[in-house]
VOGU-3710 file (C-alpha; in Angstrom, 3 decimals, decimal comma):
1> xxxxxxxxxx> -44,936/-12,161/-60,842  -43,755/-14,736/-58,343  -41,812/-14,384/-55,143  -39,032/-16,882/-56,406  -38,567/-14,778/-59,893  -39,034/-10,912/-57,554  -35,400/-13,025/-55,635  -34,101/-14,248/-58,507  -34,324/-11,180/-60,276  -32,914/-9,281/-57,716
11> xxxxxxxxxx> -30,117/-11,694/-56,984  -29,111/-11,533/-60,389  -28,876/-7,621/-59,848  -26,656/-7,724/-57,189  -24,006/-9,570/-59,392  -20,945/-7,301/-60,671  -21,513/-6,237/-64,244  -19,697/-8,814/-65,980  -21,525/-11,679/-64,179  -24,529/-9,505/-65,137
21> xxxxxxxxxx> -23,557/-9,657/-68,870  -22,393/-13,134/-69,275  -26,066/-14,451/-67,596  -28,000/-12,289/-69,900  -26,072/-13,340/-72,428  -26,799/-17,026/-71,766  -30,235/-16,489/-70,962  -31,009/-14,586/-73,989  -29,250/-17,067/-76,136  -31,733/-19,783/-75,320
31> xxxxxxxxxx> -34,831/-17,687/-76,932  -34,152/-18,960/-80,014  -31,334/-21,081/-80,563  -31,909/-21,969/-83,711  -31,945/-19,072/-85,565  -29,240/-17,876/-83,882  -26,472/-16,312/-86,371  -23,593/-14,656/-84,506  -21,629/-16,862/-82,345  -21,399/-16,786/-78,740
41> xxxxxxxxxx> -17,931/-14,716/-78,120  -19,348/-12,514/-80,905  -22,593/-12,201/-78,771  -20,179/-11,912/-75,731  -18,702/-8,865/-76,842  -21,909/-7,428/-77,678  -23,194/-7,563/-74,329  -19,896/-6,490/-72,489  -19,590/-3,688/-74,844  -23,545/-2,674/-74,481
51> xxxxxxxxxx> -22,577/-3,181/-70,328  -19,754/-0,838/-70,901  -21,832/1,550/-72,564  -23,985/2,093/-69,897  -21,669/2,209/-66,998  -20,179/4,788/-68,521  -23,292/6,964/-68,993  -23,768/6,328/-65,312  -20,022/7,142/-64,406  -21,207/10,411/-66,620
61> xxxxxxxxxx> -23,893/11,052/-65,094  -25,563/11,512/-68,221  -28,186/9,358/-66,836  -29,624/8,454/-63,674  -30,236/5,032/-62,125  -33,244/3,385/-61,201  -33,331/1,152/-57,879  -34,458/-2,538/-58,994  -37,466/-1,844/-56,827  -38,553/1,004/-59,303
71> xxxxxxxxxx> -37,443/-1,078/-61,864  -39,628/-3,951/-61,365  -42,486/-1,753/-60,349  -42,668/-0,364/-63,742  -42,062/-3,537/-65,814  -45,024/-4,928/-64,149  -47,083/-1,781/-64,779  -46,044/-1,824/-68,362  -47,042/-5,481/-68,757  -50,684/-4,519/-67,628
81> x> -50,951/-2,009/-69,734
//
C-alpha cells in the first residue's frame, strides 16, 4: 500500500461522520456507474442511515472501536491472505 493512499486514508478518517458518509458514498458510486439502480439521495440515505447505525452501537458500547492504525494493519493482512 502506498504512503500517499496510508495519508489519504487516514485523512479521510479524521473527517466528521457525515463528510465520512457523503465521500464513501461518492467513491463507491463510481464502481459501477452503470449498473447503478437507486439514485444518489436514495444511496445518500443509505449511507447516513448505515453511519447512524454504527455510531450508535459505539455510543452503546455494544461494540468497541478499532484505531485506523489497527484498522489498516488488518486490511492489509487480510489482503495477503
Amino acid at each position: 500500500m502506498s504512503t500517499r493512499f496510508e495519508q489519504l486514508a487516514a485523512d479521510a478518517m479524521k473527517l466528521p461522520v457525515r463528510d465520512r458518509v457523503r465521500l464513501a458514498q461518492q467513491l463507491v458510486s463510481t464502481l459501477d456507474e452503470d449498473t447503478e439502480t437507486a439514485t444518489e439521495k436514495e444511496i445518500e440515505e443509505l449511507w447516513f442511515a448505515e453511519a447512524e447505525r454504527r455510531l450508535e452501537e459505539l455510543r452503546s458500547g455494544s461494540v468497541q472501536g478499532v484505531s485506523a492504525d489497527d484498522a489498516f494493519r488488518n486490511a492489509r493482512e487480510a489482503l495477503k491472505r
